[in-house]
SERO-4910 file (N, C-alpha, C, O; in steps of 0.05 Angstrom, whole numbers):
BEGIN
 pado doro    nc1    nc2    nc3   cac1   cac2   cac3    cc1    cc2    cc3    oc1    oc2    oc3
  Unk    A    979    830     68    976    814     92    953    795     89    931    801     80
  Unk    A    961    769     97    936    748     97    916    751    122    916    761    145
  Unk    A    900    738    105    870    744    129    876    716    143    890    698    134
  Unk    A    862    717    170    859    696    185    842    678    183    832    677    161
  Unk    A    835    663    196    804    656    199    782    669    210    759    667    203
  Unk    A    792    688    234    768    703    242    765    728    229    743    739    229
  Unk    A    791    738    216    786    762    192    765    755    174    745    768    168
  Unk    A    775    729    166    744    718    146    718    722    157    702    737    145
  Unk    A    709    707    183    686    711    193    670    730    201    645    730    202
  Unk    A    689    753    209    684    779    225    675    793    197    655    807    196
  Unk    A    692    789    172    690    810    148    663    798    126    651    815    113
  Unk    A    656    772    124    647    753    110    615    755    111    597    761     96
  Unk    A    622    745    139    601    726    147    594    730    172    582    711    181
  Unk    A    597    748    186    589    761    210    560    769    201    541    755    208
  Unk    A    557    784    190    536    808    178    521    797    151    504    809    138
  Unk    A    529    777    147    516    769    113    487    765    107    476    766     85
  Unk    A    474    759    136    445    759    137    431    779    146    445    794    159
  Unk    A    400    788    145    392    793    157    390    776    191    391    751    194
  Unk    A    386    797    212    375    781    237    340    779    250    321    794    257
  Unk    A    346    754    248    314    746    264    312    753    296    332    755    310
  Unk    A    285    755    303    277    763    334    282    734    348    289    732    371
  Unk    A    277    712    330    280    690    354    314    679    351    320    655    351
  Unk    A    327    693    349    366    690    354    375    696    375    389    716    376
  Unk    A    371    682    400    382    712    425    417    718    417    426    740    425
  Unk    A    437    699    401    455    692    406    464    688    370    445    675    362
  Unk    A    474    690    358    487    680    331    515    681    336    523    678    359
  Unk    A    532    687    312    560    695    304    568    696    324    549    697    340
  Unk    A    598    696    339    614    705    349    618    689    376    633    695    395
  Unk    A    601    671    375    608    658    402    607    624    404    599    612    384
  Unk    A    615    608    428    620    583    414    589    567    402    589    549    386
  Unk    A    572    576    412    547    565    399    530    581    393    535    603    401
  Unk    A    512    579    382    490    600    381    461    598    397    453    575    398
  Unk    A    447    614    406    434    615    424    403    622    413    394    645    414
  Unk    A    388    597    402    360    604    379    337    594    404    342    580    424
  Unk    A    311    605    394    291    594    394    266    585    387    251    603    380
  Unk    A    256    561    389    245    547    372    208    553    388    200    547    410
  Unk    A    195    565    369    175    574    373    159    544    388    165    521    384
  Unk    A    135    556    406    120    529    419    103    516    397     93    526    377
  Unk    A    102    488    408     88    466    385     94    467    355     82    463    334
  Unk    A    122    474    365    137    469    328    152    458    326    172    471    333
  Unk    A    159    432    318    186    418    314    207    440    307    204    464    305
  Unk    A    228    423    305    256    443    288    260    411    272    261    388    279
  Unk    A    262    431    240    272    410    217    299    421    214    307    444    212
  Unk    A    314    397    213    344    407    205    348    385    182    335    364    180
  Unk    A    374    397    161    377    385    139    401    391    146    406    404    166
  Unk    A    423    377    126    449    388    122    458    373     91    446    355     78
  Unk    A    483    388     88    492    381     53    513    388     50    517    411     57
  Unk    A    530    376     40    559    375     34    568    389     11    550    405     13
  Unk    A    579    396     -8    582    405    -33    616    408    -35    633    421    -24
  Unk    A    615    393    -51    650    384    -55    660    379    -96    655    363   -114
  Unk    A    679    410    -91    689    413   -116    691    391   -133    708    375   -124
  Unk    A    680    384   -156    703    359   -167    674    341   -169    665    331   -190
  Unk    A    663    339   -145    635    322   -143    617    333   -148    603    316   -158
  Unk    A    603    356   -147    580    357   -136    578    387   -167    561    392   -183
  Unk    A    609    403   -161    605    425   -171    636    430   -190    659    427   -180
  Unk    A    630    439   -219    647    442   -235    675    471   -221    672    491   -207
  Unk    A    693    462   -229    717    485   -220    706    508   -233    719    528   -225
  Unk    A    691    513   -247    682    540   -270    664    557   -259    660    581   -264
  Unk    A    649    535   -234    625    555   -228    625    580   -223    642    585   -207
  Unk    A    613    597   -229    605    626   -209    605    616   -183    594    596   -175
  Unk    A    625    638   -165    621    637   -144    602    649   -124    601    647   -100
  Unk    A    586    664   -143    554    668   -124    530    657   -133    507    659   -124
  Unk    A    544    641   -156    521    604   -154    527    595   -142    510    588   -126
  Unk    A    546    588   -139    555    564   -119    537    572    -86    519    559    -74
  Unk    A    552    600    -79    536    608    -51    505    607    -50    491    604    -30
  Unk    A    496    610    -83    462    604    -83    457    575    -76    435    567    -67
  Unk    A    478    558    -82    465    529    -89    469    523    -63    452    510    -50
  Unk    A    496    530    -49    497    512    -23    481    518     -7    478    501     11
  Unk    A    466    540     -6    448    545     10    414    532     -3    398    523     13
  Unk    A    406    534    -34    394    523    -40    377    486    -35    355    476    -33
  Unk    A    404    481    -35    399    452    -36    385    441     -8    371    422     -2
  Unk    A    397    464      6    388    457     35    354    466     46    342    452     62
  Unk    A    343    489     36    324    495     36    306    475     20    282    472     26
  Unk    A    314    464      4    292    445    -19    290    423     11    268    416     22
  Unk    A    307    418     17    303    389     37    281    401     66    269    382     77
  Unk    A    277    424     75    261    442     89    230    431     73    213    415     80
  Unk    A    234    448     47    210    452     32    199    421     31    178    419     44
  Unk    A    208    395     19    204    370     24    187    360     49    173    339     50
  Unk    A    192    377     67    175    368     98    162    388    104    155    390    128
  Unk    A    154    408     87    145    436     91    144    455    112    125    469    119
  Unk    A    170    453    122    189    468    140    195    499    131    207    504    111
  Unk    A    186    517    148    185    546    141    221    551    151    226    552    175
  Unk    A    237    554    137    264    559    147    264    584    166    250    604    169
  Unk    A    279    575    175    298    603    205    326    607    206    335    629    202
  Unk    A    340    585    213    376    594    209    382    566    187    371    548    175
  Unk    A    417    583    193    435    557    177    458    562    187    462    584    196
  Unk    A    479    541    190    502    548    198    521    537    165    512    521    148
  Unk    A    541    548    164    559    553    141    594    537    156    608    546    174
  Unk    A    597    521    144    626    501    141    636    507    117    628    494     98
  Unk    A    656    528    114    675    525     83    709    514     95    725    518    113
  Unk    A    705    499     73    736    498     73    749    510     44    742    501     23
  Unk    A    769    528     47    780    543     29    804    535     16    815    523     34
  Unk    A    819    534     -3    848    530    -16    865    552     -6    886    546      6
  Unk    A    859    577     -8    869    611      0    843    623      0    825    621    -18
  Unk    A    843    639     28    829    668     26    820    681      3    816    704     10
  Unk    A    816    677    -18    802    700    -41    778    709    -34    758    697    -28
  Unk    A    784    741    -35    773    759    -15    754    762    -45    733    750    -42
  Unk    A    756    773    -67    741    777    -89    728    742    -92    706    740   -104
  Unk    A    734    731    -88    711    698    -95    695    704    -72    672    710    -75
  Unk    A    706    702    -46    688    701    -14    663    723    -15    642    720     -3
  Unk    A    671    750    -34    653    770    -42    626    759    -43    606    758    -29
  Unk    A    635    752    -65    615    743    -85    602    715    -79    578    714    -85
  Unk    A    611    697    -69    597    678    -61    574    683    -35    551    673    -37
  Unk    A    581    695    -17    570    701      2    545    731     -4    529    741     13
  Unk    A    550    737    -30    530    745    -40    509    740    -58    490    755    -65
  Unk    A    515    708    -67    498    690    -78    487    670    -54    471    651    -58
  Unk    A    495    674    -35    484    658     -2    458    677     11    437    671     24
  Unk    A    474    705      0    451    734     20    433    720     21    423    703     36
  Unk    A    425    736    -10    412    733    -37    392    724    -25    375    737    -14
  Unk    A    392    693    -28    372    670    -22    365    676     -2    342    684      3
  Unk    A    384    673     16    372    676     51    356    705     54    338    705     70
  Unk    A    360    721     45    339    747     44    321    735     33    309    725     52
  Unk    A    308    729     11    283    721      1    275    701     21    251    703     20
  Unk    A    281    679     41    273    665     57    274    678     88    268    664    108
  Unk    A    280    699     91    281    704    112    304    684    139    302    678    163
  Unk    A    323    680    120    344    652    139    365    670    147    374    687    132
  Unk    A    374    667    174    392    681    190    413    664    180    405    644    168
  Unk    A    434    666    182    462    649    190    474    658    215    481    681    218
  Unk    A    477    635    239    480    639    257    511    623    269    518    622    292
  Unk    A    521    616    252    547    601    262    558    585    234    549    583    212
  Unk    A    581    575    247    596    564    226    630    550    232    641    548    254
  Unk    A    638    545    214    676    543    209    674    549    186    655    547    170
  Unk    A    701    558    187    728    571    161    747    556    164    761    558    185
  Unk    A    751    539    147    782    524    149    799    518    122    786    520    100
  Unk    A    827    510    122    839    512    100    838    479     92    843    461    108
  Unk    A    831    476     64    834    451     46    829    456     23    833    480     16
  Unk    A    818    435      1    803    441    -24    776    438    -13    767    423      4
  Unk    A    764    459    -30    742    470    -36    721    452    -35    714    437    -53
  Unk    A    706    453     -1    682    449     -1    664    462     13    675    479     27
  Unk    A    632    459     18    620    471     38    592    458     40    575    448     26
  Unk    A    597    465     67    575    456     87    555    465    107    560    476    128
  Unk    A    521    458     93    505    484    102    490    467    125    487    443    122
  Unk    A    485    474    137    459    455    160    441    483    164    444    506    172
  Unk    A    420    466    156    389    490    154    377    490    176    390    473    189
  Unk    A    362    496    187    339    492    209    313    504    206    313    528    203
  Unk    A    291    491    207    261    510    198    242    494    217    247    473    228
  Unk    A    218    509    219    192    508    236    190    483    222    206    473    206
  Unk    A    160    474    231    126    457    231    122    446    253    131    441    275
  Unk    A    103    444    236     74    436    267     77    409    258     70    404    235
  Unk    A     88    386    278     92    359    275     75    348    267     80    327    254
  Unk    A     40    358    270     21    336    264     20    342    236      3    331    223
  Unk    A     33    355    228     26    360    196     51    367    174     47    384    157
  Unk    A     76    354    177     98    359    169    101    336    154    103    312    160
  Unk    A    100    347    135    112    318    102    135    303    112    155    311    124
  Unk    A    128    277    104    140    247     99    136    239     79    116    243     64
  Unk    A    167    217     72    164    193     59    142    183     58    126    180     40
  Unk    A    142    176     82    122    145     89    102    145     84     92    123     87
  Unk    A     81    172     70     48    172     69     36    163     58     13    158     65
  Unk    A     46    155     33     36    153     18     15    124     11     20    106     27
  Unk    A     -3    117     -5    -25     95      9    -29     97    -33    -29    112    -53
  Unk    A    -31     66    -23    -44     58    -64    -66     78    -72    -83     85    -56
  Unk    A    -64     86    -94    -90     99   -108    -86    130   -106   -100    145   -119
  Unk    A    -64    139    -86    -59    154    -81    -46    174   -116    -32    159   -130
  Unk    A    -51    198   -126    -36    204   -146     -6    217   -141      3    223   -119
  Unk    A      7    219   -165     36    226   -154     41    255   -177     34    252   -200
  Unk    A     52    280   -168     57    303   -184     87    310   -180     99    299   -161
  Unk    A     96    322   -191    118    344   -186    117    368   -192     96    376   -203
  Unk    A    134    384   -188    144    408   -190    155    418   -213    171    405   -227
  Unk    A    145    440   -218    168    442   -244    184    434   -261    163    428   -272
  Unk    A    204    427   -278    220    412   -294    237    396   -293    259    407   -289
  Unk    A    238    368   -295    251    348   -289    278    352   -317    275    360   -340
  Unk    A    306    341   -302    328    333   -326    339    360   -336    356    358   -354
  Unk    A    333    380   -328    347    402   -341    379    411   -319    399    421   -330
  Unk    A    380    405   -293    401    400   -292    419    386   -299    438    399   -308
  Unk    A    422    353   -300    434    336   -322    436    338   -350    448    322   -365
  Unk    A    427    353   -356    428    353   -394    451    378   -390    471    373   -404
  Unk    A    453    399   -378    468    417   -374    497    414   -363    517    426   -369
  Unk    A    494    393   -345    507    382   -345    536    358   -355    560    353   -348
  Unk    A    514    347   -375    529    336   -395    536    351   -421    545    344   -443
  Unk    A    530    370   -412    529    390   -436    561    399   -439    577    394   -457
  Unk    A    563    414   -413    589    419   -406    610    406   -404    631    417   -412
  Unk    A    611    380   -394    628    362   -392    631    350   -421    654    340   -423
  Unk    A    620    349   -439    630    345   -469    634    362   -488    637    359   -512
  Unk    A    634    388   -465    647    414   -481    627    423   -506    636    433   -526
  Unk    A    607    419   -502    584    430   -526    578    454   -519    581    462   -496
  Unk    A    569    467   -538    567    490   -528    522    502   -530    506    500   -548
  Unk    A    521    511   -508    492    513   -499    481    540   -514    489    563   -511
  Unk    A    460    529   -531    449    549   -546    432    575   -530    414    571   -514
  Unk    A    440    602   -539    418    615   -527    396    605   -512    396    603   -487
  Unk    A    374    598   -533    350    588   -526    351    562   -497    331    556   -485
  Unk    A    371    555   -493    373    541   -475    386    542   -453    386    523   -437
  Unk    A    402    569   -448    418    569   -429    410    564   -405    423    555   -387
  Unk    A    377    574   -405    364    566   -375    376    548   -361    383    551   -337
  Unk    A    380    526   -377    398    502   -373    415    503   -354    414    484   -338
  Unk    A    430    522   -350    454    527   -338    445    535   -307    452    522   -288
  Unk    A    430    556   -306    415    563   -290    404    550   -269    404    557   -245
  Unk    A    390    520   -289    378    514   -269    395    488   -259    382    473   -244
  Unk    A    416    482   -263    437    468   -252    452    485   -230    458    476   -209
  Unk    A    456    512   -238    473    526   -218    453    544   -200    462    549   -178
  Unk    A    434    552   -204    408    568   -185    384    553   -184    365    561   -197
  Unk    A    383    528   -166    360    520   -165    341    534   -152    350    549   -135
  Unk    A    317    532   -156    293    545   -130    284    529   -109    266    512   -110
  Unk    A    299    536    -86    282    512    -78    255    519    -71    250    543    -66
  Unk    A    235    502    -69    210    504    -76    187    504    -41    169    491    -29
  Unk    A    203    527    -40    194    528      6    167    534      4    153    521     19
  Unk    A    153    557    -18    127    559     -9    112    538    -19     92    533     -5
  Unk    A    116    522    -39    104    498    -39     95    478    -23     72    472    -19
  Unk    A    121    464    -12    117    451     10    105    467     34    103    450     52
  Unk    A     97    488     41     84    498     68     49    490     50     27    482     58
  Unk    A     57    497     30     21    498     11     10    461     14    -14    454     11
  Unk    A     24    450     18     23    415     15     14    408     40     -1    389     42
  Unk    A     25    425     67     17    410     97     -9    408     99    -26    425     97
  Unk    A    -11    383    102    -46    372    108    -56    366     81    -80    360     79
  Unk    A    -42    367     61    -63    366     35    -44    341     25    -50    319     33
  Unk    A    -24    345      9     -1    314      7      5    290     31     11    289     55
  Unk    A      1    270     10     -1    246     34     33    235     42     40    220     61
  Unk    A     52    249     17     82    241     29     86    260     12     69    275      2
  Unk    A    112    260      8    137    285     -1    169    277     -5    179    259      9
  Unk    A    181    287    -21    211    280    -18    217    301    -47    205    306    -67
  Unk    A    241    308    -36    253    333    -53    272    315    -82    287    296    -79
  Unk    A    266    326   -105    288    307   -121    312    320   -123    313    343   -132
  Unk    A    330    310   -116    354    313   -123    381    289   -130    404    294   -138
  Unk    A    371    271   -127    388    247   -142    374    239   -170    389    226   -183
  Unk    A    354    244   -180    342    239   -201    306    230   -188    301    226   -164
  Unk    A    284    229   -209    261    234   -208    265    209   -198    271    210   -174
  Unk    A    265    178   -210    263    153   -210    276    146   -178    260    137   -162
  Unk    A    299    150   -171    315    143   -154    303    152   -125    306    139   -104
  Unk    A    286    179   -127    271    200   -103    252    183   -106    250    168    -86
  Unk    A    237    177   -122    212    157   -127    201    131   -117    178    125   -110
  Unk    A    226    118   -117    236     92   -105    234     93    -79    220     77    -67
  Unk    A    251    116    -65    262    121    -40    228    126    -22    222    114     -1
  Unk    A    211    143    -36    180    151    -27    166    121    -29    157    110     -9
  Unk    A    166    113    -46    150     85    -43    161     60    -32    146     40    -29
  Unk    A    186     60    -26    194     40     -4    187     58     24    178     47     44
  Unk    A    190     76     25    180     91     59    153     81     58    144     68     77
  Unk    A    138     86     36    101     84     28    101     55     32     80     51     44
  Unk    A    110     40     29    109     14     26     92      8      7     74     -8     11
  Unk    A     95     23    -28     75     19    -43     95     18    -79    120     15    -79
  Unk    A     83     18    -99     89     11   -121     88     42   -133     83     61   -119
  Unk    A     94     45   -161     82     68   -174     86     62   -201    105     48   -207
  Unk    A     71     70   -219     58     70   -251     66    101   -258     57    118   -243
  Unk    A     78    106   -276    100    130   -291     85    139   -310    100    142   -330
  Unk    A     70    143   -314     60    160   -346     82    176   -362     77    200   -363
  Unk    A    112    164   -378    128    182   -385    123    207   -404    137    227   -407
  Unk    A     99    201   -417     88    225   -431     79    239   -408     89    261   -414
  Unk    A     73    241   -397     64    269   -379     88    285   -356     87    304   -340
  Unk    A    108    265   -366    129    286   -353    127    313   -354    113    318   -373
  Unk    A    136    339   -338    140    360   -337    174    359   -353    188    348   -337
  Unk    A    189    366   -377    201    374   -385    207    399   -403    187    407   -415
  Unk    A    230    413   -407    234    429   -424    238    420   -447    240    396   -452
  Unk    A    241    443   -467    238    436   -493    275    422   -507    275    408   -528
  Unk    A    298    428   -493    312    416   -495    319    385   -486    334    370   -499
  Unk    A    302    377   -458    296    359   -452    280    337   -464    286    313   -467
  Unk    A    254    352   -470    240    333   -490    244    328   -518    230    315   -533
  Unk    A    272    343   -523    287    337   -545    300    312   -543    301    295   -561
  Unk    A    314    310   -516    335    294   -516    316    257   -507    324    235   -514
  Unk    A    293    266   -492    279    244   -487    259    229   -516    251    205   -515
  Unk    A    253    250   -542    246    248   -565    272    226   -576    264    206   -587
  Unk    A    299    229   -573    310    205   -588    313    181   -572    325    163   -582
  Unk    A    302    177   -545    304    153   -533    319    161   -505    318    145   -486
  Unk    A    331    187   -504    347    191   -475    331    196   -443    335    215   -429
  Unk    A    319    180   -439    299    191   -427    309    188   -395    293    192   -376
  Unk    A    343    179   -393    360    181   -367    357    215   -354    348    221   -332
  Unk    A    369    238   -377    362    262   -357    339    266   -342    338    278   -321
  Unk    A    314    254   -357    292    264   -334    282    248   -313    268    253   -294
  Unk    A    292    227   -320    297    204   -297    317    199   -280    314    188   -258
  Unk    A    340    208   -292    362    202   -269    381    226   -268    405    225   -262
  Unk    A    366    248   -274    395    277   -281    401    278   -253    424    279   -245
  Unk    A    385    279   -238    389    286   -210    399    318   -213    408    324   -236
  Unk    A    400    337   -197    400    363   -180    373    382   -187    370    406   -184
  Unk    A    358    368   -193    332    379   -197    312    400   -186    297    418   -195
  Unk    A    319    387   -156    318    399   -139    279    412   -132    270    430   -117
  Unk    A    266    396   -149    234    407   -151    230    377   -121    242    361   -108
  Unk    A    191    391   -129    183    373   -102    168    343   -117    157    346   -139
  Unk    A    168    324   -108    159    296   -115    135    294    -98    145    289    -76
  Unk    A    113    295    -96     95    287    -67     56    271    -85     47    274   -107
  Unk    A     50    260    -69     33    239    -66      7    254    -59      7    269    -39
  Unk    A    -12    251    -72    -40    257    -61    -61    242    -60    -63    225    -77
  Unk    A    -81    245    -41   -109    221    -45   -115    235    -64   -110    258    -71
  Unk    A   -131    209    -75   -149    217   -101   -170    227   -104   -181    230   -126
  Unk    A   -181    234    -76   -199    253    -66   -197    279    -71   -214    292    -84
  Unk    A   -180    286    -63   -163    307    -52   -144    332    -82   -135    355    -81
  Unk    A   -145    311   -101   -117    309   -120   -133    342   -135   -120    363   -138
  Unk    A   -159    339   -142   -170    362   -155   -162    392   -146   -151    411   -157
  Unk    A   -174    386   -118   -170    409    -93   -140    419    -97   -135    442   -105
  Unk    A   -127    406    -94    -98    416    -89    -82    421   -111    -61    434   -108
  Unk    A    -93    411   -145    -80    428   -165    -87    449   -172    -72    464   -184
  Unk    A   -121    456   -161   -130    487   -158   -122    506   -137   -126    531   -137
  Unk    A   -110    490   -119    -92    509    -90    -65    516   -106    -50    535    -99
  Unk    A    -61    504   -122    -28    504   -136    -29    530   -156    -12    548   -158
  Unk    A    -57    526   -170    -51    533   -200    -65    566   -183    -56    586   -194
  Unk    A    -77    570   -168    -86    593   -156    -54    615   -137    -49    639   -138
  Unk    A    -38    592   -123     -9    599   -119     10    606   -139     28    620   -131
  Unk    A      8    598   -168     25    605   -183     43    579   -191     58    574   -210
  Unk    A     36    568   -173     54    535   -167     53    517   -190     41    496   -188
  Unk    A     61    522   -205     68    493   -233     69    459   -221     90    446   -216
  Unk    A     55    455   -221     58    415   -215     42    404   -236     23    415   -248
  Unk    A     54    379   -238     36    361   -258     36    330   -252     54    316   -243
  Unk    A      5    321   -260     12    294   -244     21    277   -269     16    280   -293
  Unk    A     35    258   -257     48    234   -266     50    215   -268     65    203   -283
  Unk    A     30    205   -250     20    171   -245     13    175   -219      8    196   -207
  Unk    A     14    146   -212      0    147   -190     11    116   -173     19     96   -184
  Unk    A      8    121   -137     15     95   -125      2     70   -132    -22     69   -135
  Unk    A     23     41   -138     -3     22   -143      6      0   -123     25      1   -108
  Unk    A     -7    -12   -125     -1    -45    -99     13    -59   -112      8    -83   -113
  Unk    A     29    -51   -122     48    -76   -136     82    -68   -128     85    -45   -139
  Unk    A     98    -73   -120    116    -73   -124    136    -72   -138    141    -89   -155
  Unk    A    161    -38   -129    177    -29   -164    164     -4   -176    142      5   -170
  Unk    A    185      7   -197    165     31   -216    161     21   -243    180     17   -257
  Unk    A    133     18   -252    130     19   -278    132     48   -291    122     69   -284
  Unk    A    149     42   -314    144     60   -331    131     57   -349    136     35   -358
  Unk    A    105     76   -368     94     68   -387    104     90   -404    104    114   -398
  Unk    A    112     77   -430    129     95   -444    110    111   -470     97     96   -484
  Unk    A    110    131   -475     87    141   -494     85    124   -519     64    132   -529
  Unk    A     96    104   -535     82     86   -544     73     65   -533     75     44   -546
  Unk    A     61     64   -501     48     43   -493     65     18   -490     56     -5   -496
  Unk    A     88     24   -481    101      0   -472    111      5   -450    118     28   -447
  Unk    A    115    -14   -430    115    -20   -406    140    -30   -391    145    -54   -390
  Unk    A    159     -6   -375    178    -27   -374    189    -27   -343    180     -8   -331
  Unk    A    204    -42   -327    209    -40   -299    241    -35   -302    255    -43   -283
  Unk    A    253    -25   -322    285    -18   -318    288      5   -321    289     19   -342
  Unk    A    291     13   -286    290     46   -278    319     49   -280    331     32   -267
  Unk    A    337     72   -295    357     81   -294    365     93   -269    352    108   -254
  Unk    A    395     83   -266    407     95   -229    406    122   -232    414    135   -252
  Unk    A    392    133   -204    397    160   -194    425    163   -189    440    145   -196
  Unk    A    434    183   -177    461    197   -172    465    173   -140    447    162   -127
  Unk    A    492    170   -137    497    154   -105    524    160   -108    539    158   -128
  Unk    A    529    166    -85    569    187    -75    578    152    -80    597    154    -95
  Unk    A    574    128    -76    596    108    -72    585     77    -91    592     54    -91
  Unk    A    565     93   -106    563     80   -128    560     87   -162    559     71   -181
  Unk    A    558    111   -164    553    138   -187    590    137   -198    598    153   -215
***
């Protein structure tokens, strides 16, 4: 006998979270009934993920449940938004009760380590996509932006740029990913998103923006909000050792434009820049700086033999990629 739609929900995804004290209301009814602690904004994100685009037919289906919920928390962590719920949109081909398992236990997963309820949703029949909308705390006077950023200011990231895209292309030309590299895979299909970071950044980073179309393309997007320029030091990228393989013969598009990266991009005074890689490196927190805002308009890149160039490779774009 086939399941319904509310067989799905009631069996699925009723129960898949833990529950928070501020839910008066989740699952089972036409809306859900939350609330939003005093003098705290509510940050909401949302993200689409569509077979074919976004995510290979091969995936694990409790990566996939990590990522769709992932991608959405990185956009939280970007504004350093402490997450609280999410609501869940799948659309399905058939009921597979052994895939729905397992995906929704690559969704727990995450949402247990974040403490994120799921409080609502749809189940509907098509090809395979899904759709998460997050919601998380901050205190408005101190919640990361684009826009902060001011010349002189320095610029860091997160963790490792291009290792989703290289894995990516990895697969799609059917190569096959050595041991030593499979992280690779990993970190295309289980990103982290990087939440305690961004809460560590409020008041100390002068802007923010999560990468996930590529480093260059997130970069652009921060310094047109900044209304400012930026200078690239490409030797001091944060890459892996497969990466700085592939940027060693001239490829230097994955760590510039792999996009699903999914680390944090953010801006600091140069006051300030010391303080906050010892708040980092005391957290556990891996960042490295990279350059810095300048008054000129565009990104220079300066390439480790000292050449200089303004032709930034396209990030990822749904209607021009």
């Amino acid at each position: 006998m086939s399941l319904s739609e509310f067989d799905l929900i009631r069996t699925y995804f009723s129960r898949a979270t833990g529950v928070r004290a501020d839910v008066t209301l989740g699952i089972g009814d036409d809306c859900a009934l939350l609330n939003v602690p005093a003098g705290r904004c509510l940050a909401v994100s949302i993200d689409t993920l569509v077979e074919g685009r976004h995510f290979l037919p091969t995936v694990a289906p409790d990566a996939l449940g990590h990522k769709a919920l992932a991608v959405n928390l990185s956009d939280l962590a970007a504004m350093g938004a402490e997450p609280a719920w999410v609501t869940l949109a799948i659309t399905l081909p058939a009921p597979d009760t052994a895939w729905l398992r397992a995906f929704v236990d690559g969704f727990a997963r995450l949402a247990a380590q974040h403490n994120v309820q799921l409080v609502g949703g749809d189940t509907t029949r098509g090809p395979l996509s899904i759709t998460v909308q997050a919601h998380g705390f901050v205190d408005p006077a101190f919640a990361l932006r684009r826009s902060g950023g001011a010349v002189g200011d320095r610029l860091f990231v997160s963790g490792t740029v291009g290792d989703a895209g290289l894995a990516l292309r990895r697969m799609r030309d059917n190569a096959k990913i050595e041991a030593e590299d499979s992280y690779l895979l990993a970190r295309l299909d289980r990103p982290t998103p990087r939440v305690a970071l961004g809460r560590l950044l409020l008041g100390c980073a002068t802007a923010a923006i999560d990468v996930s179309d590529g480093l260059a393309a997130d970069l652009r997007h921060l310094c047109q909000a900044s209304g400012a320029g930026a200078r690239i030091d490409l030797a001091r990228l944060p890459v892996s050792p497969a990466v700085a393989a592939a940027c060693g013969r001239g490829e230097w598009h994955y760590a510039l434009a792999g996009g699903d990266d999914y680390e944090l991009l953010f801006s600091v005074g140069a006051d300030q820049a010391d303080k906050v890689l010892a708040a980092c490196a005391a957290a556990g927190e891996a960042v490295q700086e990279i350059g810095c805002l300048v008054d000129e308009e565009g990104i220079a890149l300066v390439y480790p033999d000292g050449h200089v160039s303004k032709e930034i490779p396209d990030g990822f774009d749904h209607f021009r990629t």
